[in-house]
C-alpha positions in Angstrom: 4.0 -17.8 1.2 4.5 -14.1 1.8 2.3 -11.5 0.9 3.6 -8.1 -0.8 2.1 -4.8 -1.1 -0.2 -5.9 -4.6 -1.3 -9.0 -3.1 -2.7 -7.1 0.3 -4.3 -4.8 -2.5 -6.0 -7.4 -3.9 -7.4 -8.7 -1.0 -8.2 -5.4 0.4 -10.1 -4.9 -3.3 -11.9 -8.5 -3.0 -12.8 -7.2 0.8 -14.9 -4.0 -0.7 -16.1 -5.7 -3.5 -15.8 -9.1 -4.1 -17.8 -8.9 -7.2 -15.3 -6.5 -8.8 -13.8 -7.9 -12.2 -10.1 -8.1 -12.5 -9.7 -4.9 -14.9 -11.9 -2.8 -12.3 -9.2 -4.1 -9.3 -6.8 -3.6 -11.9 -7.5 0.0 -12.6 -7.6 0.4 -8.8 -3.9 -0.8 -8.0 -2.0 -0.1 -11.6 -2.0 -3.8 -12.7 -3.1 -5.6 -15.9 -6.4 -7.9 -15.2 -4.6 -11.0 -16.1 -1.6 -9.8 -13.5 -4.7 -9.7 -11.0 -6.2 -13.2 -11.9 -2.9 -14.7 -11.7 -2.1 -13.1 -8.6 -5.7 -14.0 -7.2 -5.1 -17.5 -8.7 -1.8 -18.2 -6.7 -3.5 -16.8 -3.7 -6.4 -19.3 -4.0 -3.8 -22.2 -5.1 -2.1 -21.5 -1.7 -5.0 -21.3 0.2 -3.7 -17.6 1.1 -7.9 -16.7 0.1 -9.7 -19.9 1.3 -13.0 -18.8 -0.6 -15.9 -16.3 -2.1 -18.5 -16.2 -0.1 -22.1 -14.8 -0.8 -23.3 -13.3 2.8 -27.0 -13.3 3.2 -29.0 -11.6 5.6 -30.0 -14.1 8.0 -33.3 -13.2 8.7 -34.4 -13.1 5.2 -32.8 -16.4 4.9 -35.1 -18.1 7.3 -32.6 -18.0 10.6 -33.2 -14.8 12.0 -32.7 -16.2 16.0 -29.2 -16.2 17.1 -27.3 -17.2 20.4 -23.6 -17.4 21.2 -23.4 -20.7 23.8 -20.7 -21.3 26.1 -20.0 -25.0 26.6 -18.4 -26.4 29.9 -17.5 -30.2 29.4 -16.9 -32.8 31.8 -13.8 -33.9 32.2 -11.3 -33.4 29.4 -12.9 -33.3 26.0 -10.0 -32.4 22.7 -11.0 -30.7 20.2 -11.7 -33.3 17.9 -14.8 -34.8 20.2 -16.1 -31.4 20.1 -15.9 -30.7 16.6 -17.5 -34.3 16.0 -20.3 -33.3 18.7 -20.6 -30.1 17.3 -20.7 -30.1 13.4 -23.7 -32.9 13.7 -25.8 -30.3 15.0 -27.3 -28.0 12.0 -27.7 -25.3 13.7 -24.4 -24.2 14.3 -22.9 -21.9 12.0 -19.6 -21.9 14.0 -17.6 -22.9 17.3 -14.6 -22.1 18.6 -12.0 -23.3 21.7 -11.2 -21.1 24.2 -9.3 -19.6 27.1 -11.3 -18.9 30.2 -13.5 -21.1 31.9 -15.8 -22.8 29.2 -14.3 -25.2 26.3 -15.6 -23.8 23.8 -18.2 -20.9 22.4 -20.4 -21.9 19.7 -22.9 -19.9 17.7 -26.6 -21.1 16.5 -28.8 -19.7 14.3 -32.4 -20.7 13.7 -35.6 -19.8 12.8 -37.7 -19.3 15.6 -36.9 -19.5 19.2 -38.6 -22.6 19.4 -35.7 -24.3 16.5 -33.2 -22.4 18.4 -34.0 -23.5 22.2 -34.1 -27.3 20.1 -30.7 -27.0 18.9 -29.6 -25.8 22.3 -31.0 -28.8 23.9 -29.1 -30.6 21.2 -25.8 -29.1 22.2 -26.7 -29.6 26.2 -27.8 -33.5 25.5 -24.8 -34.5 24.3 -23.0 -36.9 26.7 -19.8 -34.7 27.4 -21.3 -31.4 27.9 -21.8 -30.7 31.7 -23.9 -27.2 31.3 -24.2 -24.2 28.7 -24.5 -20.2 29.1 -26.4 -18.6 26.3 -26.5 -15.0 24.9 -29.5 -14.2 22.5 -28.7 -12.0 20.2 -30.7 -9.0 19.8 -29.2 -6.5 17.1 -26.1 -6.4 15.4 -24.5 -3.3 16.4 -20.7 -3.7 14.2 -20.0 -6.4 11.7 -16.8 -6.4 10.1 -16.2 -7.5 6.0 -12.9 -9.4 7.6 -14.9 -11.8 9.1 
C-alpha cells in the first residue's frame, strides 16, 4: 500500500493527538469524519497503523529503573533463539539486533534497582549469552511521539 498526502495527515493528526475524534482531524485536513475513519480503518486493516497505544509515565507506573543492555552471545545465536530467550524475561520492554560488536541491545525496566540488577542476571544466565554491557538510565533528555 502507498501512502498519499491525507493519509500522512492523518497519521501526523493521530501523532499529536491520538485522542482526537474524526470530525476534529477532519476539520484539521478538509475531510468529512467518516472519509477519516475509513481512511484510518484501511490503514489499520493494512497494518499501515499497527496500534493505539496509551504511554504511561514509567515511574508512576511502578518501573521507574531503566538500563539499555548489550548482549554478546557465544557462538552464533539467530534471531529467533534470542527473541525466545529474550521475551521470557518480564522485564524487557524491548530488544533489538544489531550491527557492531554485540547481538543485540535490549532495554529493562523495573522497579527498583534491586528488580532491575534481577532481570539483568536473567538476561546474563541464559546459556547463550557470553557477557553484557549496561547503561542506567538517568534522565530522559528527548523522547520522540514516533517512537
Amino acid at each position: 500500500m502507498s501512502l498519499d498526502d491525507l493519509d500522512r495527515r492523518i497519521i501526523d493528526e493521530l501523532r499529536r493527538d491520538g485522542r482526537a475524534s474524526y470530525a476534529e482531524m477532519g476539520l484539521r485536513i478538509g475531510l468529512s469524519p467518516s472519509a477519516v475513519k475509513r481512511r484510518v480503518d484501511r490503514m489499520v486493516a493494512e497494518r499501515v497503523i499497527q496500534g493505539f497505544h496509551v504511554r504511561i509515565d514509567p515511574a508512576l507506573d511502578g518501573a521507574g529503573t531503566e538500563a539499555y543492555v548489550e548482549v554478546f552471545c557465544t557462538g552464533t545465536v539467530g534471531p529467533e533463539e534470542l527473541r525466545r530467550i529474550l521475551a521470557s524475561i518480564p522485564n524487557v520492554v524491548e530488544a533489538f539486533t544489531v550491527t557492531g560488536q554485540a547481538d543485540a541491545i535490549v532495554r529493562l525496566r523495573a522497579a527498583t534497582m534491586a528488580d532491575l540488577e534481577e532481570a539483568l542476571e536473567r538476561v546474563r544466565l541464559a546459556p547463550q549469552v557470553d557477557k553484557t554491557r549496561s547503561a542506567i538510565i538517568l534522565s530522559r533528555l528527548v523522547e520522540s511521539r514516533q517512537a
